[in-house]
Structures are given as structure tokens and as C-alpha cells.
N, C-alpha and C positions, 0 to 999 in steps of 0.2 A: 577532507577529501577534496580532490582539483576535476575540476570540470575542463574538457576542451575546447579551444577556442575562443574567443570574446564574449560571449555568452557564455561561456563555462564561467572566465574567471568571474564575472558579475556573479553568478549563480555560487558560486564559491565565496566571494565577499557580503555575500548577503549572508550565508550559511555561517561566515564569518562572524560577524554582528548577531547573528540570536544565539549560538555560543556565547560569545560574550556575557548578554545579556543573563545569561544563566550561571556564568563563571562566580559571581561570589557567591553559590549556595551550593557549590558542587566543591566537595573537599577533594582535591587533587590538585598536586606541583603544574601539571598541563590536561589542559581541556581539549577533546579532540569532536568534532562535531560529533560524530558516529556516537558518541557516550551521551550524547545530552540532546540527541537528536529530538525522540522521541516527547522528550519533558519540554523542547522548545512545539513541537506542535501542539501536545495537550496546554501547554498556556498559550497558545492560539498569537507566538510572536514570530514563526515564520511569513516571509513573505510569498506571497502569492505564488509565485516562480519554485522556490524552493518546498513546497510542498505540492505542488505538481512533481516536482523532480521525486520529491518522494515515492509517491504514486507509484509513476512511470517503472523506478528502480526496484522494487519492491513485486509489483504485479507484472513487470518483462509482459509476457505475449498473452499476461490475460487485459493489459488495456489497449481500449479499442470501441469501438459504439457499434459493432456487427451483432446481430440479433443470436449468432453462437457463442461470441467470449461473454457478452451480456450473460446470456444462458450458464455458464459453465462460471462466471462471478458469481452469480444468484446461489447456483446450488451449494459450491463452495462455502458462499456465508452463512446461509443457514446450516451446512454441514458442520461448519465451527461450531455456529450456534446450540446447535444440538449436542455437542459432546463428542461428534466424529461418532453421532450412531445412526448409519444409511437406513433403517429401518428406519427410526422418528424423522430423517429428514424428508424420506418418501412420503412417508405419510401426511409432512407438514406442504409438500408441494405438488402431493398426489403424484406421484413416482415410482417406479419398484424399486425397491432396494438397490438392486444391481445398476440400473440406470445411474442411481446416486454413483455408486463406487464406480461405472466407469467413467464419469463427468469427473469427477477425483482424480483417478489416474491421468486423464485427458489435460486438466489443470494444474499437475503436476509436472507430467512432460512438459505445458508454456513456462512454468516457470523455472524449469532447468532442477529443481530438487522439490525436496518430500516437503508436505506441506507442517511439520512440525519443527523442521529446522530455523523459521524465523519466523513463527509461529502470533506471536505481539504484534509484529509489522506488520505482516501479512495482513491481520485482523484488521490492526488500524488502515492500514492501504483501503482494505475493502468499503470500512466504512466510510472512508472520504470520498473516492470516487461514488460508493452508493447514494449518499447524500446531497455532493456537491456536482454530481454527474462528470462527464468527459465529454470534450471537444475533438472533433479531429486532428487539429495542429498538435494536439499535445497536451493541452491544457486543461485545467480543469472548467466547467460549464459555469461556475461561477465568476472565474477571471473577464469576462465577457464586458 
């Protein structure tokens, strides 16, 4: 994948280099980041930039540090967590159901499609930012 502009291509040659790093245990003639993305963040050899960029691309218009996308992250993860059942997730954040399912919808409009479509990412997206929080410039609160 090409990032634009001069921080793109840095961000692309970094994404570069942990592909790599993952090329002799991935059987395939060509390694495309997109394929081995995932396996480069769970062994923890993205650099700092390139999984913010994850982040960023992955959660579209749900990152952001405003006390609503906050809101509508939260419900979202525990909505995964639960099995996509708005009753246990109400109940796990004292909610009514419907609330859950319209925080759902609402989450789903920022991120331009249904929340099972990229369903892995999404998850992992969620837990990085939950975890490692969000900066305003972009980045993630641990880059700091």
C-alpha cells in the first residue's frame, strides 16, 4: 500500500521492512503488506507510525479523543465483546438495548460500512487505540 506525500512514502517503507520481516514464514511468490499486516502488529514489529496508520484507517471517523466517538468506541467494543447481543451489552454498560443498537448504527455510518465486514481489524483497531489511547495530531498517546 502507498501512502502520500513524504510521510507517506516513510510510512510505506516502514510498512515496507515489517513485511519483510515476516516474508520467510509467509508461503507466497510476493508478500503484499495488506496479507501480513495483522501478523506484523500481533508480533509487535510495526513501527510506531505504522500502527497508528493502522488505527487511523481501520476506525475512519470513529478516532478522535471527543467524549461522543469515545462513547460510540466504548459501546462498539463491548458490543463485539458480547457477541453483537445489544441486550448483554446494555446490561454490561447499563444501557437499553436500543441505545446499544443505535450507538451501532451511528458507528457504522463513521466508518462508511457494517461493522462485520472487516470485523479482525476493527477489533484489533479498537483495542489498540483502547489500550494505547489517542492523541490529537494523530497518533497514538503512547508515541508521546
Amino acid at each position: 500500500m502507498c501512502h502520500p506525500g513524504v510521510a507517506g512514502f516513510r510510512l510505506t517503507h516502514l510498512e515496507a521492512i515489517a513485511a519483510l520481516a515476516v516474508a520467510e514464514h509467509y508461503d507466497a511468490p510476493v508478500i503484499r503488506y495488506e496479507d501480513v499486516e495483522i501478523a506484523c502488529l500481533a508480533a509487535g514489529i510495526l513501527s510506531d507510525d505504522a500502527r497508528a496508520a493502522f488505527v487511523r484507517r481501520e476506525l475512519g471517523g470513529l478516532v478522535g479523543s471527543d467524549q461522543a466517538t469515545q462513547r460510540l468506541r466504548d459501546t462498539l467494543r463491548a458490543y463485539l465483546k458480547q457477541g453483537g447481543d445489544a441486550t448483554a451489552t446494555g446490561e454490561l454498560l447499563r444501557l437499553h438495548a436500543n441505545t446499544v443498537r443505535y450507538r451501532i448504527r451511528q458507528a457504522e455510518q463513521r466508518l462508511g460500512h457494517g461493522i462485520n465486514q472487516r470485523r479482525v481489524q476493527l477489533e484489533l483497531a479498537l483495542e489498540v487505540i483502547c489500550v494505547l489511547g489517542y492523541r490529537g495530531d494523530g497518533g497514538l498517546a503512547e508515541d508521546d
